[in-house]
C-alpha positions in Angstrom: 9.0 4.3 12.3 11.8 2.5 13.5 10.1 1.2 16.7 6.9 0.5 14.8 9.0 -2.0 12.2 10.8 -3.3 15.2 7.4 -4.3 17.2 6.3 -5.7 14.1 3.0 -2.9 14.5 1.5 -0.1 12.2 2.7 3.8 12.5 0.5 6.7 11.8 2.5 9.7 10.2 -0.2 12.7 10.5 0.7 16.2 9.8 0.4 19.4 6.9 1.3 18.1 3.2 4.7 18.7 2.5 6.3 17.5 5.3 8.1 14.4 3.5 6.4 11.8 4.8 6.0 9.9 1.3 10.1 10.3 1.0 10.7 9.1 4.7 8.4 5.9 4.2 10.4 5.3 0.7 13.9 5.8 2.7 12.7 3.2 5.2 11.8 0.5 2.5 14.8 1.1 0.8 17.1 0.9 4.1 15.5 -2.8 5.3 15.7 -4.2 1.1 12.0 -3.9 1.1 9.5 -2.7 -1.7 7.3 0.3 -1.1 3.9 0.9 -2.4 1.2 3.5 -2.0 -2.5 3.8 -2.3 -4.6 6.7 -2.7 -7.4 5.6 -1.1 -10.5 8.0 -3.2 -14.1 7.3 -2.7 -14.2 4.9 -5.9 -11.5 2.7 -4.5 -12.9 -1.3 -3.9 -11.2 -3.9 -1.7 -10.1 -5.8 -5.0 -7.8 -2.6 -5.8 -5.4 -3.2 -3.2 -5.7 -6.9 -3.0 -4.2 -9.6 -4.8 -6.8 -10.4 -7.9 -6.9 -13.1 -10.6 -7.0 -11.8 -14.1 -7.9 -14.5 -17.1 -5.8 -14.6 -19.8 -8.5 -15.5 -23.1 -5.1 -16.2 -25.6 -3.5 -18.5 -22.9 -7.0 -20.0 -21.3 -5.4 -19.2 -17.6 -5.8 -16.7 -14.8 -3.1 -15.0 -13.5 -2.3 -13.3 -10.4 -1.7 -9.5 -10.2 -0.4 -8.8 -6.7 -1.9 -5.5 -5.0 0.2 -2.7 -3.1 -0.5 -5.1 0.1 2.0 -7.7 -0.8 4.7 -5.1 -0.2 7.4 -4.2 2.9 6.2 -1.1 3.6 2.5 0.5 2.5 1.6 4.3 2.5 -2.4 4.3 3.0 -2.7 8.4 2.1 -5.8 9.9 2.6 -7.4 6.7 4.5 -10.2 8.6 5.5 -11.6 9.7 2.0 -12.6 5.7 1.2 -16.0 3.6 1.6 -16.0 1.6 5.0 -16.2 -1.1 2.8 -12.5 -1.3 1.4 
């Protein structure tokens, strides 16, 4: 994971469940001051989920911006193959 942060690339953790790969992904974040987020990508999951979206505010008349798990250091993607094409 190391190398993969340091070549500024994308690492693929595959293995059995239990194996700690959610905890080693949360100890990397932690040890570069980053945030960690994760998705659990499902069959009902849309691109707008884990993208940044503008939500309006009716009392203040305004949209604001709700930041998705993208906008984060490190991103778990679990289960990527479980999701439409689409997203």
């Amino acid at each position: 994971m190391l190398v993969g942060l340091l070549a500024e690339g994308h690492v693929l953790l595959e293995d059995v469940p239990g194996l700690g790969k959610t905890l080693m992904a949360k100890a990397l974040a932690k040890s570069i001051g980053g945030t960690f987020k994760r998705v659990q990508f499902t069959p009902d999951l849309l691109p707008a989920d884990i993208t940044d979206f503008n939500i309006y505010n009716q009392q203040t008349c305004q949209f604001s911006l709700q930041s998705g798990p993208v906008m984060s250091h490190v991103l778990l993607a679990d289960e990527i193959n479980r999701t439409i094409p689409r997203t």
